[in-house]
C-alpha positions in Angstrom: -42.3 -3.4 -59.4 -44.9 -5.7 -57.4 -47.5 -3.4 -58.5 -46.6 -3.6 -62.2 -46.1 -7.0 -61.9 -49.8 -7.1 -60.4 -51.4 -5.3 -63.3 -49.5 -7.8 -65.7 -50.7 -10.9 -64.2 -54.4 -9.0 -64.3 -54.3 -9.2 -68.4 -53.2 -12.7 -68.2 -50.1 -12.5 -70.6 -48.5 -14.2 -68.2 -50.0 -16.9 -69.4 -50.6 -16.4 -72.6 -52.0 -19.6 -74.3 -54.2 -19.7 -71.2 -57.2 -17.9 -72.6 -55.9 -16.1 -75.4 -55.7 -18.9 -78.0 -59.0 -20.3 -77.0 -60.3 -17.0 -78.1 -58.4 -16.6 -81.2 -58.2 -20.0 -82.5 -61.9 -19.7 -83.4 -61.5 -16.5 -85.5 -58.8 -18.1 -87.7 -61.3 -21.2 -88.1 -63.8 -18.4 -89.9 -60.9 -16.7 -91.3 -59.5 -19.7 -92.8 -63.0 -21.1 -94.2 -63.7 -17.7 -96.1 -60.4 -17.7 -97.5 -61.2 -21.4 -99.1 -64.5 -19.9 -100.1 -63.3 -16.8 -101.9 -59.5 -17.8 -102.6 -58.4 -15.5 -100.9 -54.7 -14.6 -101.8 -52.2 -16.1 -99.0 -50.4 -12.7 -98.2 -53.7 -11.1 -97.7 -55.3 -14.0 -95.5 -51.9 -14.1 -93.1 -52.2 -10.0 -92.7 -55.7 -10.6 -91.6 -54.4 -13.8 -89.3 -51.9 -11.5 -87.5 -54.8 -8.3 -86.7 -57.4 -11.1 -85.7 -54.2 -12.6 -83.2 -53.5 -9.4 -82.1 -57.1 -8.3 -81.3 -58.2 -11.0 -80.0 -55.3 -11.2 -77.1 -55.9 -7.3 -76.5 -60.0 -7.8 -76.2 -59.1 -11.5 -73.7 -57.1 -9.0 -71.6 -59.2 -6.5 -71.3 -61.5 -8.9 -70.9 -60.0 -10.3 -68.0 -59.4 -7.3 -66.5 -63.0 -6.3 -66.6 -64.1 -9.6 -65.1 -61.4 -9.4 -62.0 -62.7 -5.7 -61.2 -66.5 -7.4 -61.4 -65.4 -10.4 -58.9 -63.2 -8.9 -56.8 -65.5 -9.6 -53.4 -66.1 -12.7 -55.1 -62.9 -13.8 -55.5 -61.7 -12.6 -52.2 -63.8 -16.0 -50.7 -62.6 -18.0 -53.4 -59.0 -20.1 -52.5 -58.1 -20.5 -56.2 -58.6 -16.3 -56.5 -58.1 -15.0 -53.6 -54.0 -13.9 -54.1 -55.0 -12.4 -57.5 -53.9 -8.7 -57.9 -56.9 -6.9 -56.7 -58.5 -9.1 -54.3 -55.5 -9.1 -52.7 -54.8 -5.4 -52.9 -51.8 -5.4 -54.8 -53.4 -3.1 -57.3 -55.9 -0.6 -57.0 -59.7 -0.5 -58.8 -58.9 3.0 -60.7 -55.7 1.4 -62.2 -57.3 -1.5 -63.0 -60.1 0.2 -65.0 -57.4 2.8 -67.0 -55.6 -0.6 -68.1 -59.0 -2.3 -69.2 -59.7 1.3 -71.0 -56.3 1.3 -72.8 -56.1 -2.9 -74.0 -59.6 -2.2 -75.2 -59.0 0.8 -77.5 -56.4 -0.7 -79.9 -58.9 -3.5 -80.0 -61.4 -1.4 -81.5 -59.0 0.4 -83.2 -58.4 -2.9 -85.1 -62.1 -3.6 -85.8 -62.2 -0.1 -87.3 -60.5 -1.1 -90.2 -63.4 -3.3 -91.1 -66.6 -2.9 -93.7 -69.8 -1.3 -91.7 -71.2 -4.8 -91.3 -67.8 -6.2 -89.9 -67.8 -3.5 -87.0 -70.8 -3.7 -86.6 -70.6 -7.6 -85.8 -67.5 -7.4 -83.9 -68.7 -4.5 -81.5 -71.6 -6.9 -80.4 -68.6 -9.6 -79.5 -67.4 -6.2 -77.0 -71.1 -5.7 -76.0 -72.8 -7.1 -75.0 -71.4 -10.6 -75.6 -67.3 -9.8 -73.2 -69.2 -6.8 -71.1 -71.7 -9.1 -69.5 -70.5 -12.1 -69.2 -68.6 -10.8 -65.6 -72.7 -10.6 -64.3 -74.0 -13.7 -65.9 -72.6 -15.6 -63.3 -75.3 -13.6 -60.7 -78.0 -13.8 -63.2 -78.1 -17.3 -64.7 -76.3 -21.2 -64.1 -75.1 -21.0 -68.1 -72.4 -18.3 -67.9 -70.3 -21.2 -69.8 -72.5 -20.7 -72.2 -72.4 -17.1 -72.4 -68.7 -17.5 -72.3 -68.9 -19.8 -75.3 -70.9 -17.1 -77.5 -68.5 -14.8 -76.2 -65.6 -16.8 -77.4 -66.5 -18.2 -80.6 -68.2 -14.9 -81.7 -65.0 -13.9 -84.0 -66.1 -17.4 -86.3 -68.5 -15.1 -87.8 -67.0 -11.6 -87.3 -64.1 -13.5 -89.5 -65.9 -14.5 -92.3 -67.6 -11.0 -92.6 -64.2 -9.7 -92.7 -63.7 -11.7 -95.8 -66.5 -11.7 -97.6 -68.2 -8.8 -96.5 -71.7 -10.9 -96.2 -73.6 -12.6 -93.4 -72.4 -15.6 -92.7 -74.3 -19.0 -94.5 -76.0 -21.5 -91.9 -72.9 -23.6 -92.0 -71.0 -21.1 -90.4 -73.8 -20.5 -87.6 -73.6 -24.2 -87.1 -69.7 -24.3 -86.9 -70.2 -21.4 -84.1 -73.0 -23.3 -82.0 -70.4 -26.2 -82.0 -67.5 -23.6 -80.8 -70.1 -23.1 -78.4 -70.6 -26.4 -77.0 -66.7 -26.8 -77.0 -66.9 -23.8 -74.7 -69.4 -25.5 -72.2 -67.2 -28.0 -72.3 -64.0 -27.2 -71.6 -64.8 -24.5 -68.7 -67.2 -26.5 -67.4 -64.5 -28.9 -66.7 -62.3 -26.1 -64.9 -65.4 -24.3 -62.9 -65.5 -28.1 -61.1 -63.1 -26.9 -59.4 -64.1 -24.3 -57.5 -67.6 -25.6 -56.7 -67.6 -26.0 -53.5 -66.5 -22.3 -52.9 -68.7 -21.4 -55.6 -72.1 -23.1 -54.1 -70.6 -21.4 -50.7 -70.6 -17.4 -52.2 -73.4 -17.6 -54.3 -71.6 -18.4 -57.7 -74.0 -19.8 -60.5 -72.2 -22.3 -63.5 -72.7 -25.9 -65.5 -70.8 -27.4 -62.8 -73.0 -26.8 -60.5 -76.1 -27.3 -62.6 -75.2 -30.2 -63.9 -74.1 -31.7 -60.7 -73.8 -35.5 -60.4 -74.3 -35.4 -64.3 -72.0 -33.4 -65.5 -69.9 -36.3 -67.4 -73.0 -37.2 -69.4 -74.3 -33.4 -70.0 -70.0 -32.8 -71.2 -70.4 -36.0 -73.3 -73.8 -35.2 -74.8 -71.9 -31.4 -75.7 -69.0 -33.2 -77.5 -71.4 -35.0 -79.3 -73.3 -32.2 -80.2 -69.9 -30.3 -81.2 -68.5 -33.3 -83.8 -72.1 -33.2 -85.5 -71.0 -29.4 -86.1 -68.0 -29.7 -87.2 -69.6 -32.8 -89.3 -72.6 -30.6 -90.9 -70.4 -27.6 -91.1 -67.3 -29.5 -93.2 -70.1 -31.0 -95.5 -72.0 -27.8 -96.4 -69.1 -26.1 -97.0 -67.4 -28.9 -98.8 -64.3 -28.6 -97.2 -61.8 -31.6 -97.9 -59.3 -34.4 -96.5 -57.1 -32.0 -94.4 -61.0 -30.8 -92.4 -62.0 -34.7 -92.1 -58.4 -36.1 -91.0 -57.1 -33.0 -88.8 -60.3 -31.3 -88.0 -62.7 -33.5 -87.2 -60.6 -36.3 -86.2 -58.5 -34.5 -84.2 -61.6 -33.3 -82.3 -62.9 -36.8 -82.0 -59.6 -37.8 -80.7 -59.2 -34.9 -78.2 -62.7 -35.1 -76.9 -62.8 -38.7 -76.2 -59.5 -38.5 -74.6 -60.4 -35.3 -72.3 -64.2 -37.1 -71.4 -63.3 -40.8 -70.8 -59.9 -39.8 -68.8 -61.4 -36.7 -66.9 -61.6 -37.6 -62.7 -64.3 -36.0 -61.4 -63.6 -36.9 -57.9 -59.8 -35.0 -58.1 -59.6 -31.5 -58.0 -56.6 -31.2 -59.4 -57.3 -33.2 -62.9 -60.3 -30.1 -63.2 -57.2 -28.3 -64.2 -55.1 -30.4 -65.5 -57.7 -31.8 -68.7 -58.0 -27.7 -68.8 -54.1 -27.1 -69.5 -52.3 -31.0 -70.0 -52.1 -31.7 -73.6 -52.7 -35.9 -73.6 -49.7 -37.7 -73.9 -50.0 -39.0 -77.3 -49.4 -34.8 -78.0 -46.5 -34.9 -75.8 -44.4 -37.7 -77.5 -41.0 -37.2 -79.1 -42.5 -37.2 -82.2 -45.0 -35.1 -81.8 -43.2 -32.8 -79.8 -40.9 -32.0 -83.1 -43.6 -30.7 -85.4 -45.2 -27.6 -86.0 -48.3 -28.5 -83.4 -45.1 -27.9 -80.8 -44.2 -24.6 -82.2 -47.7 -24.0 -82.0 -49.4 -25.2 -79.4 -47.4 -27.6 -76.9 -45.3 -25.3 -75.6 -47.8 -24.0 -73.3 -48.8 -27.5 -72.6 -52.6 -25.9 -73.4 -54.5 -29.1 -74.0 -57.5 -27.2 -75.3 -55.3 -24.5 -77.7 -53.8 -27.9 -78.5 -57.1 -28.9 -80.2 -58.1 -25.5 -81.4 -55.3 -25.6 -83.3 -55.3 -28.8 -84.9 -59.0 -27.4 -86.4 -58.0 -24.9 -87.7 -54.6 -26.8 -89.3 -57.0 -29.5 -91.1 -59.1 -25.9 -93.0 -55.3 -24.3 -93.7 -54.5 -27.6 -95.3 -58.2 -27.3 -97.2 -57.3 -23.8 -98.0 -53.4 -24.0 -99.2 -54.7 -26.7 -101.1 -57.3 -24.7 -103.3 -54.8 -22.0 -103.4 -52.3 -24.6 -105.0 -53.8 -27.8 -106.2 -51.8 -30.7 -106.8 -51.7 -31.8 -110.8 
């Protein structure tokens, strides 16, 4: 039971609005904006929301997987890492790689049921985009940003799946600011293991950005609301984009920046996972954003999801316009 237990903890599902949402909220942002687009019929759009959820959790995991078999001598001089499954020999290599072989395959299985173009697109997300992100932490100081491309990938990949076309520039533009939201977010939780990363030879933004990493985060946010800002206006999306969306990113940003100690390892977490406390109040805490989202306390699913709430508004409400 250990064992299995081990191999469980290696897809991360036991944390499952950990990684898996920050991968997934990003595909129903491109989902959700081609639906407005092409009114796409509500049964058909929630169908596609469920495959892209369940996907996207099976590709993280595998993901994950793939990454801890990559680091394991890494993460055997790392504190934070070094009682995770296989550095610590609870499981072994060979069943590590059969489980990253069998959570991959449904995953592909899934993208099969795209157009040419959509499997096309969504194979580059598997390679070389998830495959090589493991190594970019050797090979450059931006795996963040590698991550983010990575992450965000299924923005595009989404709206292919609806429209069957490449993606306008306002959906590029949406995915470089998915991007930056990347950098910015696991920047903030690679500060944490700096010190063991400069030791063993680990490259990221924290470390490259050094003792400006506040400014280099804050000059990303920026960078992300002018995005979302460009992105909302060229696809004319409406009140529920400017209130929820982008305002809820201005909001969350500003509160995870100005609030964020650098000099306390523990807060490198904590703005990582803690939702701010606004998010956790009674009333908030009783609407759908809870169901959602707060549960898992994931500060940044927290804002993925109030996104992509502000473009289901915009979309319900083209579907069924008020008189």
């Amino acid at each position: 039971m250990p064992a299995v237990h081990g191999y469980f903890q290696l897809t991360r599902l036991h944390k499952p609005f950990m990684g898996n949402t920050l991968m997934f909220w990003p595909c129903a942002w491109g989902l959700t904006i081609a639906a407005r687009a092409s009114t796409l019929p509500l049964a058909i759009y929630a169908e596609k929301l469920v495959w892209f959820a369940v996907g996207s959790m099976l590709l993280h995991s595998s993901a994950c997987v793939l990454n801890d078999i990559c680091d394991v001598e890494f993460d055997r001089q790392v504190e934070r890492t070094k009682d995770r499954p296989l550095p610590s020999g609870l499981v072994s290599m060979q069943g590590a790689a059969i489980l990253c072989a069998a959570l991959l395959a449904p995953s592909i299985y899934i993208l099969s049921h795209c157009d040419t173009l959509g499997i096309a697109m969504g194979l580059l997300g598997v390679f070389p985009l998830h495959a090589f992100y493991p190594l970019m932490k050797r090979w450059t100081w931006w795996p963040q940003a590698w991550l983010g491309l990575a992450f965000n990938w299924g923005i595009p990949v989404a709206w292919i799946s609806v429209t069957g076309a490449i993606p306008p520039p306002a959906i590029w533009v949406l995915f470089l600011g998915g991007v930056c939201w990347t950098i910015v977010y696991d920047t903030i939780y690679a500060c944490q293991d700096r010190e063991d990363d400069r030791r063993v030879g680990i490259k990221s933004t924290a470390l490259l950005f050094g003792d400006h990493v506040r400014n280099v985060l804050a000059s990303m946010v920026v960078a992300l609301l002018m995005c979302l800002v460009y992105a909302g206006y060229a696809l004319e999306q409406s009140v529920g984009y400017a209130v929820l969306s982008f305002g809820g990113a201005l909001l969350h940003t500003g509160w995870q920046i100005a609030t964020w100690n650098e000099a306390d390892l523990k807060d490198h977490r904590a703005k990582f996972e803690v939702s701010p406390s606004w998010a956790r109040s009674p009333c908030a805490r009783s609407s759908v954003l809870t169901i959602l989202c707060l549960g898992s306390s994931q500060s940044n699913g927290l804002l993925g999801c109030v996104i992509w709430l502000g473009m289901l508004y915009d979309y319900v409400g083209v579907l069924y316009p008020v008189a």
